[in-house]
C-alpha positions as CSV (number, residue, x, y, z in Angstrom):
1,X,-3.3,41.3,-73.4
2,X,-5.2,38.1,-73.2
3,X,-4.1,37.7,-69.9
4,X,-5.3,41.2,-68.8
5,X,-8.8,40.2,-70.2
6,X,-9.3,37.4,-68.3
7,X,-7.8,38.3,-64.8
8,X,-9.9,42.1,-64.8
9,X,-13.1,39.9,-65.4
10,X,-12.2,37.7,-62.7
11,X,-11.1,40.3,-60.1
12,X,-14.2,42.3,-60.3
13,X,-16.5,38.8,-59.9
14,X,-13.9,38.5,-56.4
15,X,-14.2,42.0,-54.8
16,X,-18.1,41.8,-55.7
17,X,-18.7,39.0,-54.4
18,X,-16.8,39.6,-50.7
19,X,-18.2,43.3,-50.1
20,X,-21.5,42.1,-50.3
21,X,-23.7,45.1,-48.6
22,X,-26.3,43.2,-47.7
23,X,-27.0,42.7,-43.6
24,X,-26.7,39.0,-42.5
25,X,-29.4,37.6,-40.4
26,X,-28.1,35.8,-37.2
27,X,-28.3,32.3,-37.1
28,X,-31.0,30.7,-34.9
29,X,-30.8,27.0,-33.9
30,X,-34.1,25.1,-35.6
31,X,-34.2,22.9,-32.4
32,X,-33.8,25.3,-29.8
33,X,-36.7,27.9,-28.5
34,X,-36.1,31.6,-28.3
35,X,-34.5,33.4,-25.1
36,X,-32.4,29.3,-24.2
37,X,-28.9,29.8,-24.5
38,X,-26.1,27.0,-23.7
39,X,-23.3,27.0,-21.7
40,X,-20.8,24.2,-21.8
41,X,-20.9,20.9,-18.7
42,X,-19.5,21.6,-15.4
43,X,-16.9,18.7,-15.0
44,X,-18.1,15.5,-13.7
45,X,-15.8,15.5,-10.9
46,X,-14.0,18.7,-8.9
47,X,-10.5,19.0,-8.7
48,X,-8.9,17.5,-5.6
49,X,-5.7,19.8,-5.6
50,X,-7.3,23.4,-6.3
51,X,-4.8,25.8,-7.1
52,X,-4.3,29.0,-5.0
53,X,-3.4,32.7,-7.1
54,X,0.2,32.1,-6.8
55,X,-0.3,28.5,-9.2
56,X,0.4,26.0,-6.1
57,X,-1.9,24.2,-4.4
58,X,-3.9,24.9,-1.8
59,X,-3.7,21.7,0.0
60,X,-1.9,18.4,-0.6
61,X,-3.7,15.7,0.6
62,X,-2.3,13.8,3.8
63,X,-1.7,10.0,4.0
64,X,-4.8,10.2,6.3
65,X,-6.7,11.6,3.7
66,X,-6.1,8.4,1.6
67,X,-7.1,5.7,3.9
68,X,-8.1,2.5,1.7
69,X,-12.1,1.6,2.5
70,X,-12.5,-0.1,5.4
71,X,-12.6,-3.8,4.5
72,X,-10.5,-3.6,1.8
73,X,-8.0,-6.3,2.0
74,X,-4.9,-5.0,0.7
75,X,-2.6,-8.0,1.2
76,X,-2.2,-10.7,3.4
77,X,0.5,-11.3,6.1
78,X,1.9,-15.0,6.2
79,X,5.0,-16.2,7.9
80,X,6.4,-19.9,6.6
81,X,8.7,-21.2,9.2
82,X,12.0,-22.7,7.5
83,X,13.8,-24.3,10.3
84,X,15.8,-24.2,13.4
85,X,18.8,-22.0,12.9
86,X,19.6,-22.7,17.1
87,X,18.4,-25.2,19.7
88,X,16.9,-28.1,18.2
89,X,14.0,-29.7,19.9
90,X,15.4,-32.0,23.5
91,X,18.3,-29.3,23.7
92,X,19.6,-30.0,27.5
93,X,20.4,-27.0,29.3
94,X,21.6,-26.7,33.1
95,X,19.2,-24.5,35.3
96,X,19.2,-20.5,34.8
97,X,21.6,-20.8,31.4
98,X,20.9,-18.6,28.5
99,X,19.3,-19.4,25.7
100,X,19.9,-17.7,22.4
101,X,16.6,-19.3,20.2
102,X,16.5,-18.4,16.8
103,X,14.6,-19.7,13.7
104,X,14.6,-18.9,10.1
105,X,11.3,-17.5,8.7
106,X,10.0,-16.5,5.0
107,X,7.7,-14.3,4.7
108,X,5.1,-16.2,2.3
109,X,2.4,-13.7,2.6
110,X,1.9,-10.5,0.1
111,X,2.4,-7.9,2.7
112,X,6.2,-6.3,3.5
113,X,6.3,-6.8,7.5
114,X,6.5,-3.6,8.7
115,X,8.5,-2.7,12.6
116,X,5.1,-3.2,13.9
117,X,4.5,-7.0,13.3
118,X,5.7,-9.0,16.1
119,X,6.1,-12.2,17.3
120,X,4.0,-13.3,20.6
121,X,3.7,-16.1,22.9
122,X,0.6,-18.4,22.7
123,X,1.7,-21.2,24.7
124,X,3.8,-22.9,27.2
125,X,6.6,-21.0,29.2
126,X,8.3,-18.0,28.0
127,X,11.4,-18.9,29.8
128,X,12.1,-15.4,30.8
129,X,11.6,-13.7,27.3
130,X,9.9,-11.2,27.0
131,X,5.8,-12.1,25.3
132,X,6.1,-10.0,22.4
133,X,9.3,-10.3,20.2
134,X,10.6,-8.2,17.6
135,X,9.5,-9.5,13.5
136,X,12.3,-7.7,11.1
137,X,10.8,-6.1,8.4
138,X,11.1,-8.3,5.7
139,X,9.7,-8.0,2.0
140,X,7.4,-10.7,0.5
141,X,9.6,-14.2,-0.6
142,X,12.4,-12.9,2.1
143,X,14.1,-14.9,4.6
144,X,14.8,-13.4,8.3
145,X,15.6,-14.3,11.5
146,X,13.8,-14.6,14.5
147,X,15.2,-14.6,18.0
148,X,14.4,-15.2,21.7
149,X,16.9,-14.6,24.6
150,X,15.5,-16.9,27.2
151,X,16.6,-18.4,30.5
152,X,16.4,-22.0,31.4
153,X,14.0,-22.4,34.3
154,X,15.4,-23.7,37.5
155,X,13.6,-26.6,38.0
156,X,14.3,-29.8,36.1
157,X,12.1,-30.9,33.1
158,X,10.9,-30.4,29.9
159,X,9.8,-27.5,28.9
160,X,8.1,-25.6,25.8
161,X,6.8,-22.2,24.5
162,X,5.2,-21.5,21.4
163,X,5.7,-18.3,19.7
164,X,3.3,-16.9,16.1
165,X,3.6,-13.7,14.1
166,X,1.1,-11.2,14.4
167,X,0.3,-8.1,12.3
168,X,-0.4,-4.0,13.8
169,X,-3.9,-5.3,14.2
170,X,-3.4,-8.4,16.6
171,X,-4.2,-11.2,14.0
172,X,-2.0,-13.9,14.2
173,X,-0.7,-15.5,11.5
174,X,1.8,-18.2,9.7
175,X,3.5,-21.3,11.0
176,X,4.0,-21.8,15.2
177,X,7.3,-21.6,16.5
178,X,8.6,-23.6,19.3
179,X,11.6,-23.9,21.6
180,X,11.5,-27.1,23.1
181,X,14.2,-27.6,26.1
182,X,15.0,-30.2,28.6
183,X,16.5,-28.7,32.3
184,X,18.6,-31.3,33.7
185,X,18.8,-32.3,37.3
């Protein structure tokens, strides 16, 4: 019976005290004047991939569309030539035989050599060879080959060209490259 006493005390102070009947007063801000109401932040920066009803987007972005700033420098070709993998230097050859020239080249720079980097003529005679020459694509720190199919002139002599890498933009870069021949009489 004690029990009885002391919860029908307690659940009349409950129920009185939730059914209040008095009307609550809205709360106003104490900082902010009458009539301002807030909204919340746009975000600082729109979305690039809005979305369309059916959930995908709109528009992907194109590799045009992310073009690094123009002066960026992204990496930097090099070519380290290794050595003579054909022809050393004073070869004799008779005139109008084939030359297979090739040398072994590391790519020392940080950019992966791409199909269009090649491999032109800067000097001397191209002994029949085309001026421009194929540059493998090749990842930094790897080895490749370079070749030339040339043609030993027909007169006698010495003879020399110079080949360099160059990248899609027509900067030349790394180590010179030589084949260095003599035509005999």
């Amino acid at each position: 019976m004690t029990r009885r006493l002391l919860f029908f005390p307690a659940a009349v102070l409950f129920i009185t005290a939730c059914a209040s009947r008095s009307t609550a007063t809205p709360f106003t801000s104490p900082t902010s004047p009458p009539g301002v109401t807030f909204s919340a932040p746009e975000p600082l920066t729109p979305n690039p991939f809005p979305l369309s009803p059916t959930g995908i987007a709109a528009s992907t972005p194109t590799p045009a569309q992310i073009v690094p700033p123009l002066g960026a420098d992204l990496c930097t070709p090099d070519l380290l030539f290794v050595a003579d993998a054909t022809v050393p230097d004073g070869t004799q050859f008779k005139p109008g035989e084939t030359i297979d020239k090739r040398w072994t080249v590391r790519n020392s720079g940080s950019c992966a050599w791409g199909p269009e980097f090649r491999v032109v003529l800067v000097g001397g005679d191209a002994m029949g060879a085309s001026a421009e020459l194929a540059l493998y694509p090749a990842l930094p720190g790897a080895e490749g080959i370079v070749r030339a199919q040339l043609t030993a002139p027909g007169q006698p002599g010495d003879y020399v060209g110079t080949w360099q890498a160059r990248d899609p933009e027509g900067k030349l870069f790394g180590n010179k490259m030589w084949v260095r021949i003599t035509v005999s009489g």
